[in-house]
C-alpha positions in Angstrom: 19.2 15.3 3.4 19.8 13.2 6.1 20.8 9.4 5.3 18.5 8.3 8.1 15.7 10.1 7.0 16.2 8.2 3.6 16.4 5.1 5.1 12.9 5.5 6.5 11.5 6.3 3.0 13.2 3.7 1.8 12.0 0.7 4.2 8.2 2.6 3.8 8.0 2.4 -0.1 9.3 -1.4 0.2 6.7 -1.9 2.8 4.4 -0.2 0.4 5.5 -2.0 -2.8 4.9 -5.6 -0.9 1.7 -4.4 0.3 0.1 -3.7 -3.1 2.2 -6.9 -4.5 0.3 -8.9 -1.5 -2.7 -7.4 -2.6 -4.8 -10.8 -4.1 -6.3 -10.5 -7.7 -9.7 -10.6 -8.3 -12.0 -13.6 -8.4 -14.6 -14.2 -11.0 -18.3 -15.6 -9.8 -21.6 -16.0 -11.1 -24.7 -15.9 -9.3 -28.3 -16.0 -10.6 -26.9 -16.1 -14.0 -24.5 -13.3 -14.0 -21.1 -13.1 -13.6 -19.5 -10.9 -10.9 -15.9 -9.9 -9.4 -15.1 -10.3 -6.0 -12.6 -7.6 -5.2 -13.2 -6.2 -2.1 -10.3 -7.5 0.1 -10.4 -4.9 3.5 -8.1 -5.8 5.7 -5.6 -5.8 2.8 -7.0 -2.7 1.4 -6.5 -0.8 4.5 -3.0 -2.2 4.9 -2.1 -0.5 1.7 -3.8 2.2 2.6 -2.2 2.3 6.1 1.4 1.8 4.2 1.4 4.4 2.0 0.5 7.3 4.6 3.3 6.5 6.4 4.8 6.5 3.4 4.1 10.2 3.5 4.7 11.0 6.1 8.3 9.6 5.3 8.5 11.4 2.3 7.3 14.4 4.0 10.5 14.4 6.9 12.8 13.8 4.3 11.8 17.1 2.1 11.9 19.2 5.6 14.9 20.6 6.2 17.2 19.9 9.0 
């Protein structure tokens, strides 16, 4: 295992950790009588999701050998 190849996980499963974290909750509304939960944040979504395959792919070079 080389230590530079665990430094890149590393740094991408912080990255990955602070994406989720940054993630905002969801917010409660009503309309026409019903209540509802806004949760659809995209551009955060697709950070996260962005974050964890190159968390992967990290993960991935640091398993290979040599």
């Amino acid at each position: 295992m080389k230590r530079d190849k665990l430094a890149a996980a590393v740094a991408e499963a912080e990255r990955f950790i602070a994406r989720a974290k940054a993630l905002p909750d969801a917010q409660p509304y009503e309309r026409h009588g019903h209540s509802f939960t806004h949760d659809n944040f995209p551009r955060e979504r697709g950070a996260i999701r962005r974050a964890s395959m190159d968390l992967t792919r990290a993960l991935a070079d640091l398993r290979r050998p040599a």
